[in-house]
C-alpha positions in Angstrom: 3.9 63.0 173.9 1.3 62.1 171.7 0.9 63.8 168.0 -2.2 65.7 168.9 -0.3 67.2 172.1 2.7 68.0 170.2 0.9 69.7 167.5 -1.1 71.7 170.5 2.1 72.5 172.3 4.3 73.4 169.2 1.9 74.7 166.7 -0.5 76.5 168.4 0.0 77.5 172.2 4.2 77.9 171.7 3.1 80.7 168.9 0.8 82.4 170.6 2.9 82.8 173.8 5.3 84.4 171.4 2.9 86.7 169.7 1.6 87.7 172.9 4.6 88.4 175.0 5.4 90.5 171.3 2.4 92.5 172.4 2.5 92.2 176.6 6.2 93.5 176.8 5.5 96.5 175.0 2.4 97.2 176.6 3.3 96.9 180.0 6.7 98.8 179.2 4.8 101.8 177.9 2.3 101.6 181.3 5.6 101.8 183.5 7.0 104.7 182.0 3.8 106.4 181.9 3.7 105.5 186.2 7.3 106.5 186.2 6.7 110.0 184.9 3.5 110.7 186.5 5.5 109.6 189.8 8.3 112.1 188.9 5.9 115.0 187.9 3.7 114.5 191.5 6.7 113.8 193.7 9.6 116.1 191.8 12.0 113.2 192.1 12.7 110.0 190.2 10.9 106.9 191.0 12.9 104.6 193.2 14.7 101.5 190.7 13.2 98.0 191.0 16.0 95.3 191.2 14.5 93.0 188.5 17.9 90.9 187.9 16.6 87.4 189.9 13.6 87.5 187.0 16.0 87.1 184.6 17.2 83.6 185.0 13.4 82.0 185.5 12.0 84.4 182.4 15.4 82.2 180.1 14.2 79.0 181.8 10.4 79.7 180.7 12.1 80.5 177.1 13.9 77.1 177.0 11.0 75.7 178.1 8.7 76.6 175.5 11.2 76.1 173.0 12.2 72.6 173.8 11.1 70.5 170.8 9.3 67.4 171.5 11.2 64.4 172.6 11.0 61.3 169.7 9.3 58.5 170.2 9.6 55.5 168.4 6.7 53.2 168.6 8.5 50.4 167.1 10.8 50.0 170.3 10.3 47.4 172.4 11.5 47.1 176.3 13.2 43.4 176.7 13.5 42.3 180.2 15.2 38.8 180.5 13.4 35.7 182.2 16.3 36.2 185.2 15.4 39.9 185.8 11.5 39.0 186.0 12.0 35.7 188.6 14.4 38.7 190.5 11.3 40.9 190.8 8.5 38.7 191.3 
């Protein structure tokens, strides 16, 4: 990955997904309990549960993703491929 990538990636876009999901999650919690007790004042019963548990594993996966630092690249490394190998390919 290329410096100016990396710095787009891990200095600004990896921040702001944070600082927004500080502000989404809130948000859209408060809006759910505000449908859940509208839905229990017109109906007179609770709102049926959503199963949310197979979001959890791809939500942690999303996390690992956007915190994975950058792999390191060297560009003083060079591949060697011996004469043999080449004449075996061509």
């Amino acid at each position: 990955m290329s410096d100016s990538v990396n710095h787009l990636v891990h200095q600004i876009l990896a921040p702001f997904a944070i600082e927004a999901l500080d502000r989404i999650v809130p948000a859209v919690r408060r809006l759910l309990i505000i449908l859940h007790e509208s839905f229990l004042v017109d109906h007179q019963e609770p709102e049926p549960v959503i199963d949310v548990s197979g979001m959890i594993q791809p939500v942690r996966k999303i996390v690992l993703i956007v915190n994975d630092p950058a792999p390191e690249i060297h560009a003083d490394e060079q591949t060697v491929i011996s004469s043999d190998e080449l004449s075996g390919l061509m």
